[in-house]
C-alpha positions in Angstrom: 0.0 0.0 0.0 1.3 3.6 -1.2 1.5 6.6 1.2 -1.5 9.3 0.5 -1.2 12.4 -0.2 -1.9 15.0 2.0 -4.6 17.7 0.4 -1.1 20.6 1.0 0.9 18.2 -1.2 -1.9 17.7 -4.0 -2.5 21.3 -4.2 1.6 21.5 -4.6 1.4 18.9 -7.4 -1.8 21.1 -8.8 -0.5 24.7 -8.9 2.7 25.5 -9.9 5.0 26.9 -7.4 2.5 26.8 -4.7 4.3 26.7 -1.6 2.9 29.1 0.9 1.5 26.2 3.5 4.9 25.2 3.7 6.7 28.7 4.3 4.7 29.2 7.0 5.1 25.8 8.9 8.7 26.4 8.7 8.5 29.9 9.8 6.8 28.3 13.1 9.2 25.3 13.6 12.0 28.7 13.3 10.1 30.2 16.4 10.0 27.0 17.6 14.0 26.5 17.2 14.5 30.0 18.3 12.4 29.6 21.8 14.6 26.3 22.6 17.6 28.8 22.0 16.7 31.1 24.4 15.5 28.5 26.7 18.9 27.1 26.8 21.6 30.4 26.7 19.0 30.8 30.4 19.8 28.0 31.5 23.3 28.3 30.9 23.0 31.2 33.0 21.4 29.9 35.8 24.2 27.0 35.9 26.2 30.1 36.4 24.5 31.3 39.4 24.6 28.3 40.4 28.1 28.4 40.4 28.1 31.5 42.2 26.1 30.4 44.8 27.9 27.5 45.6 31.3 30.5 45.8 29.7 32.5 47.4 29.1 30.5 50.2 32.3 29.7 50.9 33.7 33.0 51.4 30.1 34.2 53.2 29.8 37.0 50.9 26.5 39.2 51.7 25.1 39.3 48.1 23.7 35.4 48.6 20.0 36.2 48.8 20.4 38.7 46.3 22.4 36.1 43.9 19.5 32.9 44.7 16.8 35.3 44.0 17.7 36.2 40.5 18.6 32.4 40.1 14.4 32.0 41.3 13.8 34.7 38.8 16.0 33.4 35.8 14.3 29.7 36.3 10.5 31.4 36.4 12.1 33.7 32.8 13.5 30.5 31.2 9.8 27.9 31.8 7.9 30.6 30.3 10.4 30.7 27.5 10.6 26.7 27.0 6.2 27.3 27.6 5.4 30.6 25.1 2.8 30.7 23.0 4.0 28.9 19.2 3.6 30.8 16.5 1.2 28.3 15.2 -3.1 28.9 15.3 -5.3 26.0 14.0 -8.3 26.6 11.4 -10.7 27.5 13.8 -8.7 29.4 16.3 -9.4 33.2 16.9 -6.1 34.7 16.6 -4.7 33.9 13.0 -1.2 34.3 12.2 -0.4 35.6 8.5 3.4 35.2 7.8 3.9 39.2 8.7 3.1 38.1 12.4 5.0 35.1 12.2 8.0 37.2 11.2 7.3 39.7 14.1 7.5 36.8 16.5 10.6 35.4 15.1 11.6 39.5 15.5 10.7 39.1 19.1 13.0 35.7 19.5 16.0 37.2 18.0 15.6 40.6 20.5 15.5 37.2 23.4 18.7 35.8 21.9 20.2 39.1 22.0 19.0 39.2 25.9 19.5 36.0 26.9 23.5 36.0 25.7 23.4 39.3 27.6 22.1 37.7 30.9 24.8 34.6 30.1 28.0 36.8 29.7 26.4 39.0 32.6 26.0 35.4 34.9 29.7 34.4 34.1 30.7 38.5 35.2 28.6 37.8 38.1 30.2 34.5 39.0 33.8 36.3 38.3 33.1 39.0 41.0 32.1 36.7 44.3 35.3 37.7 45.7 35.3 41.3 45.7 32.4 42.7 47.4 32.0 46.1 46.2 32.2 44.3 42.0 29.7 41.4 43.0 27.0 44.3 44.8 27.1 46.1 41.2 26.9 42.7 39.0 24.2 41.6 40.7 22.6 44.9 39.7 23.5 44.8 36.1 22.3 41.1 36.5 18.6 42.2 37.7 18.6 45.2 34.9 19.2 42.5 32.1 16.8 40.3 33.5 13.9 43.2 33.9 15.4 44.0 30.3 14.7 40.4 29.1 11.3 40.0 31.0 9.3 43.4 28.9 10.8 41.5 25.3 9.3 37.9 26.7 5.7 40.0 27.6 5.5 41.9 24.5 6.0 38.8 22.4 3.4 36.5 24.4 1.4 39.8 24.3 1.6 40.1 20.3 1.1 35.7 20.3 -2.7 36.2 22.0 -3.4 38.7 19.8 -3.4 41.4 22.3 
C-alpha cells in the first residue's frame, strides 16, 4: 500500500509553485527552534548562578539572597520561554497568524537571543566577581537590569502571540 497524499501536497502537485503552507510551517518550527535557544543560553545562566552560589558560600559574601533570588527569577524567565505561546493557530482558532506576524514573532526571538547571551555573559561576570564585594554588589545589579530588560521583550511577544 502507497502513502497518501496529504490535500497541502496535491494542491503543490496542482498549482505550480504553490508553496505558501509550507513557508509558514517552517516559519513556526523557526520560532519554535528559536524559543529552545533562548530557553537554553537561560539556562546556561542559571548554571552560572549556580556556580556563584555554591562561591559565594564559601567565602560568606552578603550578596547570597540577592544572587538565589535572581537564580528564582531566571528559572520562572526560562519555563515561560521553553512554555510561550507557538507561533502556530489551527483553522478555527481566533487569533490567526499571516506570515507578517509570524516574522514579528521570530523578531521578538532574535531581540531574546540578544537578551539572553546578555544575561549569560552578565551570569559568568557575576560569577567572576564573588570575591570582591563592592564588584559582586554592582553585578548583581547589572544582573537584575538584564533580567527586567529580558522579561518586557518575553511579555511583548506572548502579548503580540494572544493577539493582544
Amino acid at each position: 500500500m502507497g502513502k497518501e497524499t496529504s490535500i497541502v501536497e496535491k494542491l503543490e502537485l496542482i498549482v505550480p509553485g504553490f508553496h505558501g503552507y509550507k513557508k509558514k510551517e517552517l516559519l513556526r518550527e523557526d520560532d519554535r527552534l528559536i524559543r529552545g535557544k533562548v530557553a537554553d543560553l537561560l539556562g546556561q545562566a542559571k548554571r552560572e548562578l549556580e556556580r556563584a552560589l555554591q562561591r559565594c558560600a564559601m567565602v560568606n559574601c552578603q550578596q547570597l539572597m540577592g544572587i538565589e533570588n535572581l537564580r528564582k527569577k531566571l528559572m520562572m524567565l526560562e519555563s515561560r520561554v521553553k512554555h510561550a505561546e507557538a507561533g502556530y493557530r489551527g483553522y478555527f482558532d481566533r487569533v490567526k497568524f499571516k506570515e507578517k506576524e509570524l516574522e514579528r514573532l521570530i523578531e521578538y526571538d532574535a531581540k531574546m537571543i540578544e537578551l539572553a547571551e546578555e544575561i549569560l555573559n552578565e551570569a559568568k561576570n557575576l560569577n567572576a566577581q564573588v570575591a570582591n564585594p563592592q564588584a559582586l554588589g554592582m553585578a548583581v545589579l547589572n544582573f537584575d537590569d538584564k533580567l527586567v530588560n529580558f522579561e518586557e521583550v518575553l511579555n511583548q511577544r506572548m502579548s503580540f502571540a494572544v493577539g493582544e
